[in-house]
HTML snippet that shows the backbone in 3Dmol.js (N, CA, C, O; Angstrom):
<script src="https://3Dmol.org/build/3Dmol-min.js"></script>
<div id="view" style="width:600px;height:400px;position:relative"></div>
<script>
const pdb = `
ATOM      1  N   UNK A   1     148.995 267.754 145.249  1.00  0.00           N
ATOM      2  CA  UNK A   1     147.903 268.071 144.336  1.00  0.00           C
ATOM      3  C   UNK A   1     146.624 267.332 144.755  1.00  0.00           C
ATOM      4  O   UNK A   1     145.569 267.883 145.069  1.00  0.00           O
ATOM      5  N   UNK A   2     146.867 265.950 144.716  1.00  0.00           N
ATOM      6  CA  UNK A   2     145.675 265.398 145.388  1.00  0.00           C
ATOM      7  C   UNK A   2     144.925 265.854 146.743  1.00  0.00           C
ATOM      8  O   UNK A   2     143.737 266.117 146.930  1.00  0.00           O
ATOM      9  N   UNK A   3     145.954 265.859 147.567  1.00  0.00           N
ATOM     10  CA  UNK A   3     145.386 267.034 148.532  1.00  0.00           C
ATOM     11  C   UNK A   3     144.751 268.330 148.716  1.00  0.00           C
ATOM     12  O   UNK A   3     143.960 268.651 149.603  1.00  0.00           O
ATOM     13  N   UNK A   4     145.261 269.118 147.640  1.00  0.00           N
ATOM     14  CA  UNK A   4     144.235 270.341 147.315  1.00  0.00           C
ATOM     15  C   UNK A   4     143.188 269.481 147.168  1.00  0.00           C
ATOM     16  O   UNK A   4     142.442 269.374 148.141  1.00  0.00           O
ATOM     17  N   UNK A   5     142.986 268.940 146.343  1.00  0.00           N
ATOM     18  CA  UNK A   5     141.470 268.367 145.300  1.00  0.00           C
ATOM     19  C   UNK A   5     140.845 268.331 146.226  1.00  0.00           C
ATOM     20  O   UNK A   5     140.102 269.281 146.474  1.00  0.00           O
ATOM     21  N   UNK A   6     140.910 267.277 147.036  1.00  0.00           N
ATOM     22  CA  UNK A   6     140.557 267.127 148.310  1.00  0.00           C
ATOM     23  C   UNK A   6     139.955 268.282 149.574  1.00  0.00           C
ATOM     24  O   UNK A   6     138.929 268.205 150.250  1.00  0.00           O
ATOM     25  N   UNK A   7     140.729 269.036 149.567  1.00  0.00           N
ATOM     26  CA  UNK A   7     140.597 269.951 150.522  1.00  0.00           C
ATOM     27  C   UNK A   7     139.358 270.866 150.064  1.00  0.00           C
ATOM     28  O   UNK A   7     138.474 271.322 150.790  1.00  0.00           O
ATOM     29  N   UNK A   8     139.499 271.003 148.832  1.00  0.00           N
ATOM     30  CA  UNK A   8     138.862 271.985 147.810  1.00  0.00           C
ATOM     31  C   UNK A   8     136.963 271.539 147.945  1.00  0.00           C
ATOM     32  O   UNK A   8     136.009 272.240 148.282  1.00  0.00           O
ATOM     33  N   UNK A   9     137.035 270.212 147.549  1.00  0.00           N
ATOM     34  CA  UNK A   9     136.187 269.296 147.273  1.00  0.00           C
ATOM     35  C   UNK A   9     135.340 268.803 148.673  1.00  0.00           C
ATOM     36  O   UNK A   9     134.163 268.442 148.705  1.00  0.00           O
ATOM     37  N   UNK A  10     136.037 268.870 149.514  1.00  0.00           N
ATOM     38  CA  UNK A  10     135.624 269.238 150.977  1.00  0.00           C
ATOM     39  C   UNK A  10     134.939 270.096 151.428  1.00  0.00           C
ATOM     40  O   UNK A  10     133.886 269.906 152.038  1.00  0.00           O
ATOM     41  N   UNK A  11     135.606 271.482 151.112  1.00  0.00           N
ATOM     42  CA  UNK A  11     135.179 272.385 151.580  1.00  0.00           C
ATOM     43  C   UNK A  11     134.333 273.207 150.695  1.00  0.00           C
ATOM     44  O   UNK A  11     133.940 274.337 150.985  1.00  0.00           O
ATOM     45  N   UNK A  12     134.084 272.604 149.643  1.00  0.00           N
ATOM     46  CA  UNK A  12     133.914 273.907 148.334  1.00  0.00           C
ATOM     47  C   UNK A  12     131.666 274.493 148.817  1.00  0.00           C
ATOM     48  O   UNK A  12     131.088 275.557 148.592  1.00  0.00           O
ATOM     49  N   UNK A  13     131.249 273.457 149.342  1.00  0.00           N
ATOM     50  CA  UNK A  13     129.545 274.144 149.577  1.00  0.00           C
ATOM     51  C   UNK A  13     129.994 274.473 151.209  1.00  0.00           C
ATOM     52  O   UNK A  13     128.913 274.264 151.760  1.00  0.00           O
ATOM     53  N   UNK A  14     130.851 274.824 152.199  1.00  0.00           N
ATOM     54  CA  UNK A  14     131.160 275.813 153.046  1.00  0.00           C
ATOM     55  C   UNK A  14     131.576 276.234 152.972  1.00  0.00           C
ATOM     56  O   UNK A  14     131.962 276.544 154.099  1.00  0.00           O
ATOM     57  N   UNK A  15     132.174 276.890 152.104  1.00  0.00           N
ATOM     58  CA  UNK A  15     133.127 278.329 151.492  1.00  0.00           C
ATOM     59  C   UNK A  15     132.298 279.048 150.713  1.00  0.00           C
ATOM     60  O   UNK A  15     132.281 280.275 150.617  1.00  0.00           O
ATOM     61  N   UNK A  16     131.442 278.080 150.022  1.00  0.00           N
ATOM     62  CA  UNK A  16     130.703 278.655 148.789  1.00  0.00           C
ATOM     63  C   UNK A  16     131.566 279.766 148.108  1.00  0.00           C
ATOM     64  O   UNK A  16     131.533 280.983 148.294  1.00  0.00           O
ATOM     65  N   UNK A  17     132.359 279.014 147.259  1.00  0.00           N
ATOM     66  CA  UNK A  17     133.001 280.033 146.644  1.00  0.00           C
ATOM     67  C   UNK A  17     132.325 280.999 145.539  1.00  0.00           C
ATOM     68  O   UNK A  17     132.521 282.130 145.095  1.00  0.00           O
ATOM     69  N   UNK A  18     131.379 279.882 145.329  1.00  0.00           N
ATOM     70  CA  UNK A  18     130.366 281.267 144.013  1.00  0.00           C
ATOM     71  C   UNK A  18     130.203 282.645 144.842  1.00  0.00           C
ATOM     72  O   UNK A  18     130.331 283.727 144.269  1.00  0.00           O
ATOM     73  N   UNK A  19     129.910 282.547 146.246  1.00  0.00           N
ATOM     74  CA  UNK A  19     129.602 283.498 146.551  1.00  0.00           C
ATOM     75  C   UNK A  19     130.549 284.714 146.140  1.00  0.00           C
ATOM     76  O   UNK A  19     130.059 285.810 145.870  1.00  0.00           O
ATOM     77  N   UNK A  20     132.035 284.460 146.099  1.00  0.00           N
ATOM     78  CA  UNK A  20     133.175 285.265 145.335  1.00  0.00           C
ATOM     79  C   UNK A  20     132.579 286.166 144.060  1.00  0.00           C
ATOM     80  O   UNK A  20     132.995 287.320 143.951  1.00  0.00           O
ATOM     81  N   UNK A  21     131.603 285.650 143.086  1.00  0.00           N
ATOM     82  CA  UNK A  21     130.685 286.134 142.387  1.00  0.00           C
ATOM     83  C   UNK A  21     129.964 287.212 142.644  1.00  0.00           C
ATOM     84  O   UNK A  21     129.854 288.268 142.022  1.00  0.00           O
ATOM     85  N   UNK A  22     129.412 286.778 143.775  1.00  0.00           N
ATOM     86  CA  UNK A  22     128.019 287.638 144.296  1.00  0.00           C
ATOM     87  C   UNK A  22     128.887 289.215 144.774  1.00  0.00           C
ATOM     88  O   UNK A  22     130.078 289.515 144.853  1.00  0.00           O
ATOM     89  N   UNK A  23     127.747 289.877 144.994  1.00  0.00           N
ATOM     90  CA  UNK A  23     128.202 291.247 145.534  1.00  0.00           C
ATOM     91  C   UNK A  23     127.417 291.448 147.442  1.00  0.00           C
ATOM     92  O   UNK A  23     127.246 292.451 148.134  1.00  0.00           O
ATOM     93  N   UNK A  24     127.042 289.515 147.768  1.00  0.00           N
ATOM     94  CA  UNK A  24     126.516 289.595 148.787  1.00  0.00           C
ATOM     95  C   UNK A  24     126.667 288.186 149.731  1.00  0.00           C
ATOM     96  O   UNK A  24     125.978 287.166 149.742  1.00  0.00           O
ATOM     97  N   UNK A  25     127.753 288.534 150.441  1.00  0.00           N
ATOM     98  CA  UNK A  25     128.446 287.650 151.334  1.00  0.00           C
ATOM     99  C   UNK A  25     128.542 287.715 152.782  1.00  0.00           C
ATOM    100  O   UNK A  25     129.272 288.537 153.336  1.00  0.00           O
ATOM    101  N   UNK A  26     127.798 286.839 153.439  1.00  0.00           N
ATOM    102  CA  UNK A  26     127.645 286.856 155.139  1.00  0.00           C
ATOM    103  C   UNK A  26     128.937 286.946 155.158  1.00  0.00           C
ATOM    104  O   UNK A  26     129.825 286.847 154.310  1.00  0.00           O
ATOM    105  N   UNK A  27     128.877 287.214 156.611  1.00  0.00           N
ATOM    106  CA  UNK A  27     130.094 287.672 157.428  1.00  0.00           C
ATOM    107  C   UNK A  27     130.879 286.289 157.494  1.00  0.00           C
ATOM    108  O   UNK A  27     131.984 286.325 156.952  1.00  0.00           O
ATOM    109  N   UNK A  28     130.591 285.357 157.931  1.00  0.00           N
ATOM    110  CA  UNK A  28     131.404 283.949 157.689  1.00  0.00           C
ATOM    111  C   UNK A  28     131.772 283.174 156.700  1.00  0.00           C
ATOM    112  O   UNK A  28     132.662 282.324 156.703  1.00  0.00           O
ATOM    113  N   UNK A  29     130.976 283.526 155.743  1.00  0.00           N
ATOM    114  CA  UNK A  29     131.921 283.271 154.274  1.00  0.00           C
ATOM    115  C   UNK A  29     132.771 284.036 154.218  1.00  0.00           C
ATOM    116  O   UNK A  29     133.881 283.520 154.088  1.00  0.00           O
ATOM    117  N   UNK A  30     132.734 285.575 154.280  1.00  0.00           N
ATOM    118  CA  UNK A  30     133.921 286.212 153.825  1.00  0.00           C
ATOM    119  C   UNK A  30     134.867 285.840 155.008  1.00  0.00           C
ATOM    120  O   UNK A  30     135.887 285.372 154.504  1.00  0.00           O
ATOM    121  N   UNK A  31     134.963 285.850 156.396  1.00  0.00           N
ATOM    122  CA  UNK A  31     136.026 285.507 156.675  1.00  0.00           C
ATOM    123  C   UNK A  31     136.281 284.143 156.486  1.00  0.00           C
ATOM    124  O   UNK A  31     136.726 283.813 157.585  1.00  0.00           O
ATOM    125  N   UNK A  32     136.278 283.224 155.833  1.00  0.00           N
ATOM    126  CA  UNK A  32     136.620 282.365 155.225  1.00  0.00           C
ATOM    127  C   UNK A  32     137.710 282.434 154.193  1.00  0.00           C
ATOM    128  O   UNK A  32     138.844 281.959 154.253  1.00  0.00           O
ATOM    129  N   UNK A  33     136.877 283.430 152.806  1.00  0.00           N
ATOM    130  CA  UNK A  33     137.500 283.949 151.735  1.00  0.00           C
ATOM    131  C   UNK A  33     138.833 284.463 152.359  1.00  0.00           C
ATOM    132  O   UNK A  33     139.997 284.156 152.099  1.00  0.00           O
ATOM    133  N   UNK A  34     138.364 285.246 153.165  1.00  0.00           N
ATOM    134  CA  UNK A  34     140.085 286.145 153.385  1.00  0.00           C
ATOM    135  C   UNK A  34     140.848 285.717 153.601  1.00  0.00           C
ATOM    136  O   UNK A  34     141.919 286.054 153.096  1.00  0.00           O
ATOM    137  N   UNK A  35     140.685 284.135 154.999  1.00  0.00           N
ATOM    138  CA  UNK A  35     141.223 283.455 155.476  1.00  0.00           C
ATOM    139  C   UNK A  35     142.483 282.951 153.841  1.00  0.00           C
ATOM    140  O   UNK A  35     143.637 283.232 153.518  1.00  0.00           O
ATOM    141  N   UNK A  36     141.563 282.264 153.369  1.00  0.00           N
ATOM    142  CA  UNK A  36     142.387 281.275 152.268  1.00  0.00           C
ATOM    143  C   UNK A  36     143.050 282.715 151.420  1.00  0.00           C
ATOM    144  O   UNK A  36     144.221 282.475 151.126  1.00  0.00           O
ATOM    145  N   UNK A  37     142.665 283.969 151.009  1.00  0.00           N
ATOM    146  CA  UNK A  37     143.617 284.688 149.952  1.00  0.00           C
ATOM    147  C   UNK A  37     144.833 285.121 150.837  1.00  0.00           C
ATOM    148  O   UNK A  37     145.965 285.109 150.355  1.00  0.00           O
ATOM    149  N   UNK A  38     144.514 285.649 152.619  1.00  0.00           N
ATOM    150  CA  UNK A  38     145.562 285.818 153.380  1.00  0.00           C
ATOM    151  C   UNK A  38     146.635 284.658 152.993  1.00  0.00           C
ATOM    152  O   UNK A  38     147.644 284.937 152.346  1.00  0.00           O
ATOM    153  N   UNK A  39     146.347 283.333 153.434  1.00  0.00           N
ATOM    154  CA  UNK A  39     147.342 282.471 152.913  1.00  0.00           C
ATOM    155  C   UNK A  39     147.756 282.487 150.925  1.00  0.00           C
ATOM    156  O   UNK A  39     148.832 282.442 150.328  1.00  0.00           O
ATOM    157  N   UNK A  40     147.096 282.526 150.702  1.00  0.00           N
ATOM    158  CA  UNK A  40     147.685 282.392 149.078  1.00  0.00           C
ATOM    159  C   UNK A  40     148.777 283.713 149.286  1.00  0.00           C
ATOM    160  O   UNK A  40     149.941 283.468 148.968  1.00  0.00           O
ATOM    161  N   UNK A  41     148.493 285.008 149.768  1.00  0.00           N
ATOM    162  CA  UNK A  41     149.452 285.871 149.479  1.00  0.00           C
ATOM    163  C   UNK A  41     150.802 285.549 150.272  1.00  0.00           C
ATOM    164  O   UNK A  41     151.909 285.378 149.761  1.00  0.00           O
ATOM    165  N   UNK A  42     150.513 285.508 151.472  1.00  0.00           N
ATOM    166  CA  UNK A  42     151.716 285.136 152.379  1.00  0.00           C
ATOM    167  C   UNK A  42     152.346 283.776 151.675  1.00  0.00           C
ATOM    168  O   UNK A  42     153.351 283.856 150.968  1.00  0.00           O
ATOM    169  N   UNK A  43     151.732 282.637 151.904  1.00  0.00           N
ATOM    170  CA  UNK A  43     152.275 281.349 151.948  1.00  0.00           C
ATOM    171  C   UNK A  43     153.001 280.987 150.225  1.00  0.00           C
ATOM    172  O   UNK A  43     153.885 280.189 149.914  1.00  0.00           O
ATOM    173  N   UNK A  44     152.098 282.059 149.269  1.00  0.00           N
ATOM    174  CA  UNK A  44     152.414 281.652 147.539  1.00  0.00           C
ATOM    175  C   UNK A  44     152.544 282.917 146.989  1.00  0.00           C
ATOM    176  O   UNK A  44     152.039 283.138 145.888  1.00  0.00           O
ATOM    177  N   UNK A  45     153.122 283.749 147.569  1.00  0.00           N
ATOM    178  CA  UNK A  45     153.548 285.266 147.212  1.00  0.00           C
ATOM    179  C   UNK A  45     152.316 285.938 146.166  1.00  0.00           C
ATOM    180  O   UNK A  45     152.805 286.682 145.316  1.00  0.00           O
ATOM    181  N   UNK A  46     150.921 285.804 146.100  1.00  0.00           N
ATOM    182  CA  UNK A  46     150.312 285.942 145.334  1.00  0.00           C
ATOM    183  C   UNK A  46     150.037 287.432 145.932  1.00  0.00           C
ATOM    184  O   UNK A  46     150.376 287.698 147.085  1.00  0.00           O
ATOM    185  N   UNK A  47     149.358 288.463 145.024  1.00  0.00           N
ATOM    186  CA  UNK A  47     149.459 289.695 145.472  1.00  0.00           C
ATOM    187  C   UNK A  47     147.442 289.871 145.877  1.00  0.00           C
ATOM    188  O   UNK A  47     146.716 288.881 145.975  1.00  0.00           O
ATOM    189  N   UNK A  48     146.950 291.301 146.038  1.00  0.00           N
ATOM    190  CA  UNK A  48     145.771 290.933 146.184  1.00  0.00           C
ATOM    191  C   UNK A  48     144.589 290.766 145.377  1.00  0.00           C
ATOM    192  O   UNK A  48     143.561 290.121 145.582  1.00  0.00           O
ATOM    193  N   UNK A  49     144.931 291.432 144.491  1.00  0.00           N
ATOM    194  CA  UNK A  49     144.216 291.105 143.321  1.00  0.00           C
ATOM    195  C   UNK A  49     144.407 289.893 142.666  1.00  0.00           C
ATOM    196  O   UNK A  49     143.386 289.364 142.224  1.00  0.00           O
ATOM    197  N   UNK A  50     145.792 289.153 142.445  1.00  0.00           N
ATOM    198  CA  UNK A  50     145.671 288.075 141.525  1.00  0.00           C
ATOM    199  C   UNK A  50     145.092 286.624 142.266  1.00  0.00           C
ATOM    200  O   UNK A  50     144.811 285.571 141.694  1.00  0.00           O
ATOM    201  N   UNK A  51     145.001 286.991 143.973  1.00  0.00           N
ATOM    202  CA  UNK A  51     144.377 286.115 145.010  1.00  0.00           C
ATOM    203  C   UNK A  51     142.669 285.975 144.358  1.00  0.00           C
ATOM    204  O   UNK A  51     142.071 285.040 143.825  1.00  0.00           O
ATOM    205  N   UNK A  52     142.375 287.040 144.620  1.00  0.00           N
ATOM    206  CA  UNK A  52     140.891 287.500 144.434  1.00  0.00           C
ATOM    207  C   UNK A  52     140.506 286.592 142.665  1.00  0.00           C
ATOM    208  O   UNK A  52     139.470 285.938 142.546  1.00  0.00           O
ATOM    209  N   UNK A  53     141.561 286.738 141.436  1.00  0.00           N
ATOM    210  CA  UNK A  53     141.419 286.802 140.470  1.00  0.00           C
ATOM    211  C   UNK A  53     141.295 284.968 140.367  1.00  0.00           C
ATOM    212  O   UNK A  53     140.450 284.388 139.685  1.00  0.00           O
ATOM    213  N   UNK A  54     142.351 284.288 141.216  1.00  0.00           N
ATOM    214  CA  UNK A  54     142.428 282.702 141.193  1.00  0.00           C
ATOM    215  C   UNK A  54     141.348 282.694 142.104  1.00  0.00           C
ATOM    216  O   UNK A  54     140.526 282.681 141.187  1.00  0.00           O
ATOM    217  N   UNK A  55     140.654 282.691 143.089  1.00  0.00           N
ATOM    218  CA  UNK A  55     139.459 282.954 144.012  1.00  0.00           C
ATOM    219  C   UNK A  55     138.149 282.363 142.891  1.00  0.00           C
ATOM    220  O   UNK A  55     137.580 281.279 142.758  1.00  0.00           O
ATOM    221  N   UNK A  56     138.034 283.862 142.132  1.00  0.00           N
ATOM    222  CA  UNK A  56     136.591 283.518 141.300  1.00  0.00           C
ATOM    223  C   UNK A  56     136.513 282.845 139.993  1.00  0.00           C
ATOM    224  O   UNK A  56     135.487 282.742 139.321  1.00  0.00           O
ATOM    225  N   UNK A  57     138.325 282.147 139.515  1.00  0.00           N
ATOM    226  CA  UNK A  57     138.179 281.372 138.443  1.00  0.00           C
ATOM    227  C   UNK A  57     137.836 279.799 139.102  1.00  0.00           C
ATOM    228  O   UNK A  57     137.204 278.937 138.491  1.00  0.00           O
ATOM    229  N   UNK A  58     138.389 279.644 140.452  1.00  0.00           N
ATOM    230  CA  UNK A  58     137.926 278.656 140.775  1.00  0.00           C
ATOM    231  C   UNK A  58     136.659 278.147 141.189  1.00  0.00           C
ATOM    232  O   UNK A  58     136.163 277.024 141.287  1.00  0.00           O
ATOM    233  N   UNK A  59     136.110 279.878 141.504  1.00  0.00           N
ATOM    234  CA  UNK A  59     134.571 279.462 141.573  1.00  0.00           C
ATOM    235  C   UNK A  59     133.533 279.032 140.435  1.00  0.00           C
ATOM    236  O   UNK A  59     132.589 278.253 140.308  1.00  0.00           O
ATOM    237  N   UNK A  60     134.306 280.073 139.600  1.00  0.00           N
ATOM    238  CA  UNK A  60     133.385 279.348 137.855  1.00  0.00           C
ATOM    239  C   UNK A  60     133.552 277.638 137.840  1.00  0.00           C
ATOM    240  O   UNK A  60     132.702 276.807 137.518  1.00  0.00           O
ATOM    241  N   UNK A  61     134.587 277.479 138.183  1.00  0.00           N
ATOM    242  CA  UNK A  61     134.823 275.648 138.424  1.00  0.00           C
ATOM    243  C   UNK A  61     133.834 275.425 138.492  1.00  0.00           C
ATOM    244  O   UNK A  61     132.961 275.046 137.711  1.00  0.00           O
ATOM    245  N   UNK A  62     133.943 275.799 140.106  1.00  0.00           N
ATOM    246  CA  UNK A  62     132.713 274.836 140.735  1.00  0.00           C
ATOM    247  C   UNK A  62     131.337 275.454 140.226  1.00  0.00           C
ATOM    248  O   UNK A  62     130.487 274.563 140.235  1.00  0.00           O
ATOM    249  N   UNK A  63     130.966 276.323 139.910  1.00  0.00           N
ATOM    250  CA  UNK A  63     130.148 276.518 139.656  1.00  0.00           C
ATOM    251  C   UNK A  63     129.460 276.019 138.276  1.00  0.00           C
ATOM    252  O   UNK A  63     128.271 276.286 138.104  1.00  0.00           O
ATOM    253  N   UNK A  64     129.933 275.548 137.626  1.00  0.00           N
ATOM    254  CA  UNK A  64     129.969 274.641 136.339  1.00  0.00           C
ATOM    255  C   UNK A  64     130.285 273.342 137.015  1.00  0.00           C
ATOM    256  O   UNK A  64     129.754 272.543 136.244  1.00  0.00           O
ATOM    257  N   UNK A  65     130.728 272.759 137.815  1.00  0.00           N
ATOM    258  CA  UNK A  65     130.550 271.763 138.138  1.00  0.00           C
ATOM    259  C   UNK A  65     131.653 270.587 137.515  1.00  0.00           C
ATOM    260  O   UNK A  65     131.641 269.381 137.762  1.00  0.00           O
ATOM    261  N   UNK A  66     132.794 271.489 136.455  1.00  0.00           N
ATOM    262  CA  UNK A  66     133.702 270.816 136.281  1.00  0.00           C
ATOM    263  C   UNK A  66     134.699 270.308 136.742  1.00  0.00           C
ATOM    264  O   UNK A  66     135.660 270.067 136.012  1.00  0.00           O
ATOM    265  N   UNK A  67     134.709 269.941 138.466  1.00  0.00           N
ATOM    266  CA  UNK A  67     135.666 269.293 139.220  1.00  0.00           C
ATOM    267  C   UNK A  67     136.002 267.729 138.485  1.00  0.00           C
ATOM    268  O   UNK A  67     135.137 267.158 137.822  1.00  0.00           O
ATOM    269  N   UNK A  68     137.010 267.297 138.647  1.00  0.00           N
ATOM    270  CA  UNK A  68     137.301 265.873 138.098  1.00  0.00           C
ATOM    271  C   UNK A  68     137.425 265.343 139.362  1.00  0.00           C
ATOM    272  O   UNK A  68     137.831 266.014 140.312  1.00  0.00           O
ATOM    273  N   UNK A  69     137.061 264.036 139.452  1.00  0.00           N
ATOM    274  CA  UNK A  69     137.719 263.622 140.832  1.00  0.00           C
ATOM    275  C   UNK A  69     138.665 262.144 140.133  1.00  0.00           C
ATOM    276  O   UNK A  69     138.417 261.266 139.307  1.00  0.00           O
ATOM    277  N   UNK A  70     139.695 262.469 140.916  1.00  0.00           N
ATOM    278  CA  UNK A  70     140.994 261.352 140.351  1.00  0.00           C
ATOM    279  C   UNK A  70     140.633 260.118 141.614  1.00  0.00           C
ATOM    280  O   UNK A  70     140.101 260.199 142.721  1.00  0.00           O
ATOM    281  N   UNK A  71     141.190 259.032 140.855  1.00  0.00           N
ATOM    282  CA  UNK A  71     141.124 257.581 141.374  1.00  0.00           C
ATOM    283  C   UNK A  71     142.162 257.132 142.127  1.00  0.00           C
ATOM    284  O   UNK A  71     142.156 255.982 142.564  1.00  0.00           O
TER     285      UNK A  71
END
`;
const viewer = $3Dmol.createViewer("view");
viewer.addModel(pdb, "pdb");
viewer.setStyle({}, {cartoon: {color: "spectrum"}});
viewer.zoomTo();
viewer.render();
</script>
């Protein structure tokens, strides 16, 4: 878990996940995006829509800015 946080928290303004929001995404964000839902489906049996669906709740996260960071 800490490791997601991490990973997340790392990467979250080069993924720009808000962009998941937008209806306008360079070519290297989205292969980014795909990158990580390809793994959520394969690696966490997630299908493609409910990838896409955990995708832009995590972007409201960040986009609200409610990350916690643990000690």
């Amino acid at each position: 878990k800490a490791l997601e946080l991490k990973l997340f928290e790392d990467q979250k303004d080069t993924i720009k996940l808000t962009s998941l929001v937008s209806n306008i995404v360079d070519r290297s964000t989205q292969e980014k995006i795909d990158i990580v839902k390809s793994r959520m489906i394969k690696n966490y049996g997630y299908c493609e829509i409910c990838s896409t669906d955990v995708l832009n709740y995590v972007a409201s996260i960040f986009a609200r800015g409610d990350v916690k960071k643990r000690g």
